[in-house]
C-alpha positions in Angstrom: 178.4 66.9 110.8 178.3 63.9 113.3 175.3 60.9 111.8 172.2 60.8 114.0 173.5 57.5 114.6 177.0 58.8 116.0 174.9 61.3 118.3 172.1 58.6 119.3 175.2 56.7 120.6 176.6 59.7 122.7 173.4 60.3 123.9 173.1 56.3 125.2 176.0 56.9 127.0 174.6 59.4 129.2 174.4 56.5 132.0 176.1 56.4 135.6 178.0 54.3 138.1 179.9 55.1 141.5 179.5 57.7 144.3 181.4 60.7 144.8 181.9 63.1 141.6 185.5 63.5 140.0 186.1 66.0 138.7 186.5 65.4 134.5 189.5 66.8 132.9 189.1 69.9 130.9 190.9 72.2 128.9 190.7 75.0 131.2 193.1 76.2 133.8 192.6 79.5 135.8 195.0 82.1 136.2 195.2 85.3 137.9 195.3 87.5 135.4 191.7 86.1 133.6 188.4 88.3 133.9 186.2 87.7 136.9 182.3 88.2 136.7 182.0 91.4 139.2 185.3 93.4 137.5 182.1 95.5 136.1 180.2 96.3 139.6 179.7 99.7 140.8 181.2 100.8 144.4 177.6 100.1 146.1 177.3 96.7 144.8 180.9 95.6 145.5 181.8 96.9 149.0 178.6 96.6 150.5 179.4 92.8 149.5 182.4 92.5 150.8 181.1 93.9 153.9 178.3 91.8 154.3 180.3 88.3 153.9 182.3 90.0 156.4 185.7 89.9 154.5 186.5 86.4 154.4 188.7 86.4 151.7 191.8 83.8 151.2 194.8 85.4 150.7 195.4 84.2 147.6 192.6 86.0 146.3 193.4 89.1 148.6 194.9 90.8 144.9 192.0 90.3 143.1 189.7 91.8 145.6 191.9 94.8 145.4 191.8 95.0 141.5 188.2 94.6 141.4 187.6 97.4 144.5 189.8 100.1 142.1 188.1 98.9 138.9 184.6 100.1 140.9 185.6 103.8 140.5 186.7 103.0 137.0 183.1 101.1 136.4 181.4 104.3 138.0 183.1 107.6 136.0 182.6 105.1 132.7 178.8 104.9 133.8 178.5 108.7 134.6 180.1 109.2 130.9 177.2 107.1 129.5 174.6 108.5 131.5 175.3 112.1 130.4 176.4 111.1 126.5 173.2 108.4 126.0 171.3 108.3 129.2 168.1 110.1 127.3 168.7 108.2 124.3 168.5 104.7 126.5 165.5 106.2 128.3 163.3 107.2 125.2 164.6 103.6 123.5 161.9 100.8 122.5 162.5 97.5 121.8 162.4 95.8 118.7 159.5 93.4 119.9 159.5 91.5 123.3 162.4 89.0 123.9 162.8 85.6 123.7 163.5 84.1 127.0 165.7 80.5 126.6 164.6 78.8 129.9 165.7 75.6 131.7 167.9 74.2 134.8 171.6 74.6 134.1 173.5 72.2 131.8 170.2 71.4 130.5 171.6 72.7 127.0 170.8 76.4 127.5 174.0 77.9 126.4 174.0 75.9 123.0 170.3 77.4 121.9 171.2 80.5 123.0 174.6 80.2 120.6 172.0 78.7 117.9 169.8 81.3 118.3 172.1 83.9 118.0 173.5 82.7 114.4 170.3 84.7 113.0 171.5 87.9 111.9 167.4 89.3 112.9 168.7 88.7 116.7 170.6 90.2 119.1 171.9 89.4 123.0 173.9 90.0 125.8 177.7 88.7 124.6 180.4 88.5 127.5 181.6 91.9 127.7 178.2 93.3 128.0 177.3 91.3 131.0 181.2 92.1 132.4 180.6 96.1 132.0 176.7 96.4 131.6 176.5 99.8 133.2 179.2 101.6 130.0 179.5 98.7 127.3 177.8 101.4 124.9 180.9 103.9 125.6 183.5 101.7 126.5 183.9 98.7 124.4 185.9 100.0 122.2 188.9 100.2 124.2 188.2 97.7 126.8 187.4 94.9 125.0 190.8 94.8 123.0 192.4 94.6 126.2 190.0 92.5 127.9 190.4 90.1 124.9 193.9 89.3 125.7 193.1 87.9 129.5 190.6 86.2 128.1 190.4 82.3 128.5 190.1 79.8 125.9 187.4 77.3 127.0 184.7 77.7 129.9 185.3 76.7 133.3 182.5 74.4 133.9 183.1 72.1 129.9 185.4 72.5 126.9 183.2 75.2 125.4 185.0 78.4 123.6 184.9 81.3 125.6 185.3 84.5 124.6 183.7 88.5 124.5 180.9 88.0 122.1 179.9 84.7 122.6 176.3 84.8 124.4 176.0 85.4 127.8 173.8 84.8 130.5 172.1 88.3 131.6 172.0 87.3 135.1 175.7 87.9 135.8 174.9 91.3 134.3 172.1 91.9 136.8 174.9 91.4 139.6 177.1 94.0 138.0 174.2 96.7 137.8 173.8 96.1 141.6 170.7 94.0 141.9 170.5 91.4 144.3 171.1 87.9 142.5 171.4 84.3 144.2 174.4 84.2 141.5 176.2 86.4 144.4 176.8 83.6 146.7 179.4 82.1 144.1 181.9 85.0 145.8 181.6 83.9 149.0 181.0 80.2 148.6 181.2 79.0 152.2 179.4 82.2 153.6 175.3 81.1 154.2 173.0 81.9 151.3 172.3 84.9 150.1 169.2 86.5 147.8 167.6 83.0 147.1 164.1 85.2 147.4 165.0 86.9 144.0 165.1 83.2 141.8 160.8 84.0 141.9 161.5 87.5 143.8 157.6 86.8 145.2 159.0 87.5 148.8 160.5 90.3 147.7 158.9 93.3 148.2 157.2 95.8 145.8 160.1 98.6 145.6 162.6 95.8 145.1 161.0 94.0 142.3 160.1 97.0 140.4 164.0 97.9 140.8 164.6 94.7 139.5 162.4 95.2 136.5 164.1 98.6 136.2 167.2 97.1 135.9 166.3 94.6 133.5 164.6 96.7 130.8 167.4 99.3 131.0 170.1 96.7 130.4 167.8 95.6 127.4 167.4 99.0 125.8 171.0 99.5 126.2 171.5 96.2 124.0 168.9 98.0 121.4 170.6 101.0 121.3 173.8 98.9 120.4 171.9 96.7 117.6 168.2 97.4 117.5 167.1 93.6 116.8 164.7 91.0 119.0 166.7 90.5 121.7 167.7 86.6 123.0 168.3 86.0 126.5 169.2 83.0 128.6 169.3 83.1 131.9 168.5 79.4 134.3 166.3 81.7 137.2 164.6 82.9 134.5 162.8 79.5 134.8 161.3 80.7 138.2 159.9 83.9 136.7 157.7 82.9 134.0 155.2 85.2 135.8 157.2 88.6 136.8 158.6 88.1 132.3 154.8 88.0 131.3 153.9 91.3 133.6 156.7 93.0 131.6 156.7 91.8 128.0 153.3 89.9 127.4 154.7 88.8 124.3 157.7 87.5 124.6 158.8 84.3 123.5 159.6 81.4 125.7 161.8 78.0 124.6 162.0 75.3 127.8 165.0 72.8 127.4 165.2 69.3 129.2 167.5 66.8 129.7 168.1 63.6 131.0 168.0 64.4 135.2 171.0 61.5 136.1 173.5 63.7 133.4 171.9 67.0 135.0 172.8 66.4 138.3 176.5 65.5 138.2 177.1 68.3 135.3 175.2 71.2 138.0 177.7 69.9 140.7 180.7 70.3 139.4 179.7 74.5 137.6 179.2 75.4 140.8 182.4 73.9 142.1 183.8 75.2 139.4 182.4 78.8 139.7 183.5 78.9 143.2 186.7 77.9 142.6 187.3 80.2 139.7 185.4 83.4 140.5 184.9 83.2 144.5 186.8 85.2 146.9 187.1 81.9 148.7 188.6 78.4 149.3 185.2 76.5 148.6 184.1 73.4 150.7 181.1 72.6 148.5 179.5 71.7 152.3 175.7 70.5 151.2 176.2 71.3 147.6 174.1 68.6 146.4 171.3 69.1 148.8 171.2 72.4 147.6 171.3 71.2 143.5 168.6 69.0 144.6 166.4 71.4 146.1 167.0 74.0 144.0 165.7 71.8 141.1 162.8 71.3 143.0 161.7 74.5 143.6 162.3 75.6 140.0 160.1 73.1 138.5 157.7 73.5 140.9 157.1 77.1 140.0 157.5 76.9 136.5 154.6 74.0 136.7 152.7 76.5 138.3 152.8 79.2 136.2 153.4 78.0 132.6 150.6 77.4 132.0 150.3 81.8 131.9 152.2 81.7 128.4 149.7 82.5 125.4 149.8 79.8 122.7 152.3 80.2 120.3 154.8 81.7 122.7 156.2 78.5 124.3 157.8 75.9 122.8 159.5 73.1 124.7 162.8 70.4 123.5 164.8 67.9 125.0 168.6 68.5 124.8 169.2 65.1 123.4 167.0 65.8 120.4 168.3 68.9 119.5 171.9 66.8 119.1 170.3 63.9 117.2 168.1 66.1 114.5 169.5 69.8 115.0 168.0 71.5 111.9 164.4 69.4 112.3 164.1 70.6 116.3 165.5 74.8 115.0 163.1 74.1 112.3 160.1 73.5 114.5 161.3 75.9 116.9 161.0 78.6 114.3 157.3 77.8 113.1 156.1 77.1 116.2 157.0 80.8 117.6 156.7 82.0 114.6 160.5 83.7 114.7 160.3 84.0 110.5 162.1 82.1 107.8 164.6 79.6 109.2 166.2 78.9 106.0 168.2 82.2 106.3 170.1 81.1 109.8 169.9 77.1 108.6 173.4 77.2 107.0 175.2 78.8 109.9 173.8 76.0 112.0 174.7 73.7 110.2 178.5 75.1 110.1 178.5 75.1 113.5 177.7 71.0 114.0 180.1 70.2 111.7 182.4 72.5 113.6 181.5 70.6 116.2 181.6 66.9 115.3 184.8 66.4 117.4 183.9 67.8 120.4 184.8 66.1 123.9 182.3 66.4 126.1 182.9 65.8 130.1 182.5 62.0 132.0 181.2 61.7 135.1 180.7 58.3 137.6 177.7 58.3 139.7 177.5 56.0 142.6 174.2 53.2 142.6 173.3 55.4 146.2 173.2 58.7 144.4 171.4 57.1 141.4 168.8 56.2 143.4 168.4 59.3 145.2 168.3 61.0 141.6 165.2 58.3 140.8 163.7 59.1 144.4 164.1 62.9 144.2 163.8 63.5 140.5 162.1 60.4 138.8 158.8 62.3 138.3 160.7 65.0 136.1 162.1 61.6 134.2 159.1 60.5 133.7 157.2 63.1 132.2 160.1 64.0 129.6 160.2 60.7 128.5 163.6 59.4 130.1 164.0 56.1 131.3 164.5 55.4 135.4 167.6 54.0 136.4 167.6 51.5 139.2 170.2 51.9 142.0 172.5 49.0 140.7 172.5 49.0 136.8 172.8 46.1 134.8 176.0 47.6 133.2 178.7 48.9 135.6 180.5 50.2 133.1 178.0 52.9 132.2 179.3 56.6 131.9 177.4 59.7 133.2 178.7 62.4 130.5 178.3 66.3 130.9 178.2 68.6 127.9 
C-alpha cells in the first residue's frame, strides 16, 4: 500500500494551468463490438427514443442502432420469461433493511466507495450486467454474461479503472433500461437539446410519473434481493438531488456524501461526458455548452441537496472528502462504519486493504486548466471550496507548472 505521504503528494498535485481541456491518454479504446448501456431496453423505451431525437444517427453508428432495435425483442420475451417464472416471487420480496445510498457529483470518488463498500460480504448491489439487462438478469445471466464477458472492455471509458460484469454499477443506467425517463438519456443523442432534466429532483414531475419511478426503483431492488438477499449499496450521482423522494421510500436508509477538490472536479466531469458521448451516443458529439452545463448542473445539485439534508435522521448520514479516504483509507471505512452503524469493520478491513496495495501503481488522468477557467471555477464554485476545506486558487498561480489530475 502507497505511504500517506506518497498519497498526500498525489493529492498536492491536484492543481491547474491553461485553458482548453486535452483530453488525457487512457488505456481505453472503443470498438464496435463492446456493450452499449441501452443493449438491455425494452421496445417502448428504445424506439420511442429514437423517434423522439428524430433519428439523427451518424452512419457509423447506423449498425449499432440496428443491433440494439433487434436485441429489444430479445430484452422483451427474456422479461416475459421472468415475469411468469419469478414475477410473484419479486412482488411478495422484502428487503433486507433500507439501502445505502453513496451520494456525490461525478468523479467525486463515488465509484471507489461503492467498490469499497461492496468488499463486505453482508452487502449486495447492482454489478454491470444487472444494470445492462435489469428487466431478466434473474433468468438470463447465466448465458448472457459468458458471452457478454468476452466484448467486454478492459478499463472504463472516462479513467483507467477495470471494467467488467460484476464490478458495481451505477443504478441509474439501469433506470434507462427499465424505460424510465433519465437525464442519463441525453448521452444517446448528445447534440439533440436536453432531455428529462425534471427527473434529477423529479419535483416538476407529476404524481403518476414519480410514483412510476419509485415503482421502478423498488422492483429493480427486490430483484437484486431475490438474487442475494443482503443490504443493498447503491451509487448513483442524481441520487444527490433526491435526498427527499429516498427518505419518502426507505426512511431508513443510509446516506455517505463524498467531496472533492471542485478545480480536479470540473475538468474530470468534462471529459466523462465527452467520453460517454463519444462511446455510447448514437452521435458525432460537439460538446456545444458542455461546461456551462457541468457548471450549472453542479449548482443545482448542491443547492438541493443543501436544502434538504438536513431531512436525514442522525446516524444515517455520514459525509468524507475523496482525498482523505486516499490518505487514511482504513481510518475514513472505519469511521464510516461506526458512524452508520453498518457492523463490525474488521471483517471487510483486509479486503480493503488488498485492494490499495493492488492499487499502489495506479495512473490516474492529468488535466491543464487555463488561469480564465480557474477563476471562473473560484467565481462559480469557491463557496463549495470553502466550506469542504479546500484552498481557492487565484486565476494566475504562483506555479505554472501545476497539474489538474482526474482519478
Amino acid at each position: 500500500m502507497a505511504t500517506a505521504e506518497q498519497r498526500l503528494d498525489d493529492v498536492a498535485k491536484e492543481k491547474s494551468d491553461d485553458r482548453r481541456l486535452p483530453k488525457p491518454p487512457s488505456e481505453y479504446r472503443d470498438r464496435p463490438w463492446y456493450p452499449r448501456f441501452w443493449e438491455g431496453m425494452f421496445p417502448t423505451a428504445w424506439f420511442p427514443a429514437l423517434v423522439r431525437n428524430r433519428f439523427c444517427i451518424v452512419p457509423s453508428r447506423w449498425l449499432t442502432a440496428l443491433l440494439i432495435s433487434c436485441g429489444t425483442l430479445v430484452n422483451l420475451l427474456l422479461w416475459m420469461i421472468q415475469a411468469v417464472l419469478l414475477g410473484r416471487r419479486i412482488a411478495s420480496t422484502q428487503l433486507h433493511g433500507d439501502p445505502i445510498f453513496i451520494i456525490g457529483h461525478w468523479r467525486s470518488g463515488t465509484t471507489l466507495l461503492h467498490e469499497l463498500l461492496a468488499f463486505d460480504e453482508r452487502h449486495t448491489y447492482p454489478n454491470t450486467y444487472e444494470c445492462f439487462a435489469p428487466n431478466h438478469f434473474l433468468v438470463s445471466a447465466w448465458l448472457f454474461r459468458p458471452l457478454l464477458r468476452a466484448r467486454m472492455p478492459k478499463h472504463r471509458p472516462m479513467d483507467n479503472m477495470a471494467a467488467g460484469l460484476d464490478c458495481p454499477q451505477e443504478d441509474e443506467f439501469a433506470l434507462c433500461n427499465m424505460g424510465i425517463p433519465s437525464p442519463y438519456l441525453r448521452i444517446l443523442f448528445p447534440n439533440r437539446p436536453s432531455q428529462y432534466e425534471e427527473y434529477f429532483d423529479l419535483e416538476q414531475v407529476s404524481p403518476q410519473w414519480r410514483q412510476r419511478w419509485q415503482r421502478g426503483l423498488l422492483w429493480l431492488l427486490k430483484c437484486l434481493t431475490v438474487r442475494s438477499p443482503k443490504r443493498i449499496v447503491l451509487k448513483s450521482p442524481p441520487h444527490t438531488f433526491r435526498i427527499r423522494l429516498l427518505l419518502e421510500m426507505f426512511p431508513k436508509a443510509r446516506f455517505i456524501h463524498i467531496v472533492r477538490n471542485p478545480y480536479v472536479i470540473f475538468p474530470s466531469t468534462v471529459h466523462l461526458w465527452q467520453r460517454l458521448y463519444s462511446d455510447q451516443g448514437l452521435q458525432t458529439a460537439r460538446s456545444e455548452g458542455l461546461e456551462e452545463r457541468v457548471f450549472e448542473t453542479f449548482q443545482r445539485m448542491y443547492e438541493v441537496f443543501q436544502r434538504d439534508r438536513h431531512l436525514i435522521p442522525p446516524g444515517q448520514f455520514c459525509e468524507l472528502r475523496y482525498e482523505d479516504l486516499l490518505i487514511d483509507p482504513i481510518e475514513q471505512m472505519r469511521r464510516i462504519y461506526q458512524q452508520l452503524e453498518l457492523g463490525e469493520f474488521g471483517k471487510v478491513r483486509p479486503a480493503i486493504e488488498a485492494y490499495f496495495r493492488e492499487k499502489a501503481d495506479y495512473k490516474t488522468n492529468r488535466y491543464q486548466l487555463s488561469a480564465e477557467l480557474r477563476g471562473e471555477i473560484t467565481r462559480r464554485w469557491g463557496w463549495f471550496a470553502q466550506q469542504y476545506g479546500y484552498p481557492l486558487e487565484a486565476a494566475e498561480p504562483a506555479n505554472r507548472d501545476k497539474l489538474c489530475m482526474e482519478n
